[in-house]
N, C-alpha and C positions, 0 to 999 in steps of 0.2 A: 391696575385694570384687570377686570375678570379673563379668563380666557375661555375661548369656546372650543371645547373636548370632544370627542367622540360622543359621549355619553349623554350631549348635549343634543345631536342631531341624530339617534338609532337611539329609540328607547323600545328594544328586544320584540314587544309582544306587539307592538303598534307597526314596526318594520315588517312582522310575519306576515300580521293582517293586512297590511297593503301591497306586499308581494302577491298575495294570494289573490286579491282583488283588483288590484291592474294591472297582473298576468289575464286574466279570465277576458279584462276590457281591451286589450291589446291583439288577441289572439284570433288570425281571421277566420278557424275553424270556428270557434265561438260566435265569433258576429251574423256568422252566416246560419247560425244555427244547427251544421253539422257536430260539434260539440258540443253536449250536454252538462252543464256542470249540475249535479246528483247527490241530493241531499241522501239519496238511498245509500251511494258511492260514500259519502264523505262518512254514514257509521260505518261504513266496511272495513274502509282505510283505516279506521280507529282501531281496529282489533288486531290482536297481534296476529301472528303466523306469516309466512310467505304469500297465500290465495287464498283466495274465498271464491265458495260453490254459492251459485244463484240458481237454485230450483226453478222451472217452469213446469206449469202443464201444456202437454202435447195439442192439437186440435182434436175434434172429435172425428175418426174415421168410422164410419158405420156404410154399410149396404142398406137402404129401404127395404123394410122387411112389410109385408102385407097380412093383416089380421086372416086369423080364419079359424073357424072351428073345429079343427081336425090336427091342428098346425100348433106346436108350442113357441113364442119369442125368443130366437138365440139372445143370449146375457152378454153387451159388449163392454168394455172397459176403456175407462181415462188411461191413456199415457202419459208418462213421465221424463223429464230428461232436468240436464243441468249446466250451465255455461259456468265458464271456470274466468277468473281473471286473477292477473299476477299482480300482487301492492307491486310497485315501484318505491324505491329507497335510495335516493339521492343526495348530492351536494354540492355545493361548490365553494370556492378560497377565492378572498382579493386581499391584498397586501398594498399598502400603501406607505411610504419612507418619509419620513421626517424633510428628508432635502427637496422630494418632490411637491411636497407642499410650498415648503418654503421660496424654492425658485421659479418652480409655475407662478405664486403669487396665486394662486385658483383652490380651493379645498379640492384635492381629487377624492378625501371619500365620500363627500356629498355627492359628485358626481355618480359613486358608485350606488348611491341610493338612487340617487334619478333613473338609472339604467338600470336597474335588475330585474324590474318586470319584465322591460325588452327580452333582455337575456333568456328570461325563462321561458317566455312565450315561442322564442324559437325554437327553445330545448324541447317544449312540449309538441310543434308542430315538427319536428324532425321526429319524435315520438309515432305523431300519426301515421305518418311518410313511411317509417321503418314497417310496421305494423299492417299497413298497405298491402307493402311489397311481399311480406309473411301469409298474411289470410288468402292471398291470391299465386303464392307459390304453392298451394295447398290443393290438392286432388279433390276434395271436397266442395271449394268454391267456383269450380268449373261453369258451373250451370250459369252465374254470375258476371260472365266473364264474356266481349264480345272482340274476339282476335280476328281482325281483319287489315291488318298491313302485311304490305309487299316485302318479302326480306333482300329485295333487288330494284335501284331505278326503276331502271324499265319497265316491272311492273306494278311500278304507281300508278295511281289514274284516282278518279273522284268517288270508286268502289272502297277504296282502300287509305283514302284521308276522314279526319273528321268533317263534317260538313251534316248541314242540316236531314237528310237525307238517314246518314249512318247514324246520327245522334238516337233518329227515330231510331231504329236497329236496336242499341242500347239498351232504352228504355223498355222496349220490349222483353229484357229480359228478365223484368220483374212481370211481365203479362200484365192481368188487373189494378196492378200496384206502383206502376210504372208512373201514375202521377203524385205519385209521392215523395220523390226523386224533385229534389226543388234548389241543387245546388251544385258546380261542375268547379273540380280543381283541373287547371292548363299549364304546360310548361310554358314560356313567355313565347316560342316559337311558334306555337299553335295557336296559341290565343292570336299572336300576330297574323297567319295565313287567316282564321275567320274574320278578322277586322278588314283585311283586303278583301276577302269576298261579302264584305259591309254586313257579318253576320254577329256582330258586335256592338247589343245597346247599351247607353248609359242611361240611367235614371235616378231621378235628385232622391236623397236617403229626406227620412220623415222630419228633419232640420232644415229640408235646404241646403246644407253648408255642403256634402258633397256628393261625387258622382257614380251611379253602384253599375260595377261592370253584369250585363245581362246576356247568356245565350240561350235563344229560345224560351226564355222565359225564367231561366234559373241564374240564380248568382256566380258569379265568377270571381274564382281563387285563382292569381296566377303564382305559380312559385318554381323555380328553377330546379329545385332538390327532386322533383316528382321523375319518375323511372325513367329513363332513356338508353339507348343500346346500338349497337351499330346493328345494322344486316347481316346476314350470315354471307351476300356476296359485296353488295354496296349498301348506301346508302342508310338513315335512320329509323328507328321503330320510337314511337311515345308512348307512355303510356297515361290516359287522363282515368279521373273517375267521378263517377256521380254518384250525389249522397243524398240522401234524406233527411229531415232531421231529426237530433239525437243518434244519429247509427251511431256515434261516440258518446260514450258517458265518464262523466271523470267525478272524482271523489279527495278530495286532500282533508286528512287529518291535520287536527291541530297538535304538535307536539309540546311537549309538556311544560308550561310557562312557568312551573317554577323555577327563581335565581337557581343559576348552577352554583354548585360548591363548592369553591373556590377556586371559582371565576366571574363573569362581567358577562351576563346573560342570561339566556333558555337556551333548550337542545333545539329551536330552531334557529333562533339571532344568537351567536355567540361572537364574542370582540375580545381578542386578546393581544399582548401586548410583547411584543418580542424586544425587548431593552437594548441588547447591544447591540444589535442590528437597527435602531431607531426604526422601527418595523410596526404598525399595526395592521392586525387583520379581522378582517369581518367572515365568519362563518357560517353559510344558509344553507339549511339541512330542509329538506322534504319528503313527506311519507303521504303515498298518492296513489289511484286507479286511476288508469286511463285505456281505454277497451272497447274495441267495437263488439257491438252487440251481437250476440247470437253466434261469435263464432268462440270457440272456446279454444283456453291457452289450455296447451297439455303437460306443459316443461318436460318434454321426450327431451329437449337437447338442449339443457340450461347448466354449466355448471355452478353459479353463484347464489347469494340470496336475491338476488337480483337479475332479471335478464336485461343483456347488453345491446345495442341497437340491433347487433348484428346477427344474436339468438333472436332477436323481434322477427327480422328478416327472411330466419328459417322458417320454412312452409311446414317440417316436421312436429313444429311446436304449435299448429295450429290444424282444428278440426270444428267446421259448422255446423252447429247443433238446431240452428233454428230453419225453418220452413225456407227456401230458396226466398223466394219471393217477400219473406219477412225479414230475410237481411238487408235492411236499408243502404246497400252498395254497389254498385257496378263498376268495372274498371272496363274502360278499351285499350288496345294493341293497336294502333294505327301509324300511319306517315304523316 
């Protein structure tokens, strides 16, 4: 009787491309349209080096100048600038033993093919989360930014929660552009205090089959991992944010499908085989942008080829290049 091998169910270049594509389907920055996935992004990612420079032109800043014939036209100029983003270059290992096969009775590396979109889509939305917490520890995205929590009980009150009210505040702080702003991530606690103040709609998605959380009219992300802090005397500070969409663009290279040599794969699916350890492993490598728009990484404070969540986190390594109002994000500080 044939047996059925690794080789059988991961065939390298087909495991990539569906890692790649129901990571994208799974990811609720994605669904929501705050993640852009960027065919612009995906040649980036293809090129070598650490980052790539994204030229823009500036808007046009002029004074109205009034004809006259005594009067020569001052000559004004385009500005220029450039948002910076860092590839990201990752991976991860699973190991699977011969005994656990065999005693489960269950293939666990099938399993492990069922789950690695999961996997990655968390990876990438702790990505955004970290990256958040960076652009907005940054002196630059102030303006962006609406802090109004109490860092003491007592002075809580409905100035200083999220609520319909301060939402408006928020938004404001894109001015003009403010209805652009079409999508709100909540820690679970918050989103919980708006659903008791019944400010929490559900709407059937465009199947019917399920139910899309709405505040004020924007979609709701709730996720636990999002900032949270104690008081400086009592009590807790949150932090939510509104997005726009595309304020994330992401880009993934394909890496390079030919068989490795002399081995069992690509440099993205590699599967090898550890013998006296009854050992196999499955190897998923990624080479990817992922980047909110308009602010730019500077790597001030990166030691690696890669920055770590926690260099993402540093506010030093980031500086906003685009127009306030054209960074599709806002965070608040609230109770």
């Amino acid at each position: 009787m044939a047996k059925t091998g690794v080789a059988d169910i991961i065939i390298p270049t087909e495991f990539e491309k569906y890692a790649i594509e129901r990571t994208a389907q799974l990811s609720a920055f994605v669904q929501s349209g705050i993640l852009e996935n960027s065919p612009e992004f995906d040649v980036l990612a293809a090129g070598g080096g650490r980052e790539v420079m994204m030229p823009f032109w500036k808007d046009l800043q002029a004074t109205r100048q009034l004809l006259s014939d005594n009067a020569t036209l001052a000559v004004n100029k385009i500005g220029s600038d450039k948002d910076t983003a860092r590839i990201q270059n990752d991976a991860q290992v699973w190991s699977v033993n011969h005994l656990a096969k065999v005693v489960s009775g269950d293939d666990p590396m099938q399993a492990i093919v069922d789950l690695v979109a999961d996997y990655w889509a968390r990876v990438d939305q702790g990505l955004v989360i970290s990256s958040l917490k960076g652009i907005f520890a940054a002196g630059s995205m102030a303006g962006n930014k609406l802090a109004i929590a109490s860092e003491t009980i007592a002075g809580q009150s409905a100035t200083t929660r999220l609520n319909g009210s301060t939402f408006v505040d928020a938004t404001v702080k894109l001015g003009d552009r403010g209805d652009r702003l079409t999508a709100i991530a909540l820690h679970s606690a918050t989103e919980a205090a708006l659903r008791k103040l019944d400010l929490i709609d559900f709407v059937p998605d465009s199947e019917g089959k399920a139910q899309i959380k709405t505040f004020q009219g924007r979609r709701v992300i709730v996720d636990d991992t999002l900032p949270t802090r104690n008081g400086t005397t009592d009590g807790v500070v949150y932090t939510s944010y509104l997005f726009g969409p595309g304020a994330f663009g992401k880009g993934t290279a394909a890496l390079e499908s030919e068989p490795l040599q002399g081995g069992f794969g690509t440099e993205g699916v590699e599967i090898a085989r550890v013998p006296l350890d009854s050992d196999t492993v499955l190897i998923n490598r990624r080479r990817y942008i992922l980047h909110p728009r308009g602010v730019k990484f500077t790597s001030a404070a990166v030691a690696g080829d890669t920055p770590t969540n926690a260099e993402l986190e540093n506010g030093a390594n980031w500086t906003r290049v685009f127009e306030n109002k054209n960074v599709r994000i806002v965070a608040i500080d609230h109770n």
